[in-house]
C-alpha positions in Angstrom: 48.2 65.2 216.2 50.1 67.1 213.5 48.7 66.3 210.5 48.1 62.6 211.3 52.0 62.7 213.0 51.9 62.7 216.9 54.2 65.3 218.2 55.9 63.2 220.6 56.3 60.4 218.4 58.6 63.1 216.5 60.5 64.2 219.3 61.6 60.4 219.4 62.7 60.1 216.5 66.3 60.5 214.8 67.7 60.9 211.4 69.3 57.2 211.0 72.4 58.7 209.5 73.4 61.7 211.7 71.1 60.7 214.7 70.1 64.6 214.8 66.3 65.4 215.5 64.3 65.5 212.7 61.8 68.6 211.1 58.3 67.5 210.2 57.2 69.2 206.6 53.3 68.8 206.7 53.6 70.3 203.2 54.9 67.1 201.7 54.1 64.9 204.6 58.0 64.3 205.2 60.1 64.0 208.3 63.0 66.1 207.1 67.0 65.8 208.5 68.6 69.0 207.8 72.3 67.8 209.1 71.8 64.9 206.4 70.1 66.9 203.7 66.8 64.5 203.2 63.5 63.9 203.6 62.0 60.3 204.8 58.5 59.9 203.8 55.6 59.0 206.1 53.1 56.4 204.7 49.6 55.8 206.1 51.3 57.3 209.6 54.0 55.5 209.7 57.5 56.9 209.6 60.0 55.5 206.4 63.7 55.5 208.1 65.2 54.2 205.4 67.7 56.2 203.7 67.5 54.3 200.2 63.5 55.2 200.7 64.7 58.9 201.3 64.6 61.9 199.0 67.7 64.5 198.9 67.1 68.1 199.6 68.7 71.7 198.4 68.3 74.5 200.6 64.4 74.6 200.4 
C-alpha cells in the first residue's frame, strides 16, 4: 500500500480530463494530473474523479 493507496489501483487510474496517468502526493493525500494542472482528493481510500471536486495547481 502507499499510504492507504494501492499502487496498482493507481496505475489504473486516469485523469478524467486529459486521460494522462496520474501522480500520487502522499503529502496531501492527492492523486495529482500534471497535463491538467489539479489535484483530485482521496477520501477514506477512495479516489474523488471529479473535476468540480478537484483543486488547481501552480508549478509546485
Amino acid at each position: 500500500m502507499t499510504d492507504g493507496l494501492d499502487p496498482a489501483l493507481i496505475a489504473k487510474l486516469a485523469c478524467p480530463v486529459t486521460r494522462t496517468p496520474l501522480r500520487w502526493d502522499a503529502e496531501r493525500s492527492e492523486l495529482v494530473s500534471e497535463a491538467a494542472g489539479l489535484a483530485f482528493p482521496v477520501r477514506d481510500g477512495v479516489p474523488v474523479l471529479v473535476v468540480r471536486e478537484a483543486r488547481a495547481i501552480e508549478n509546485e
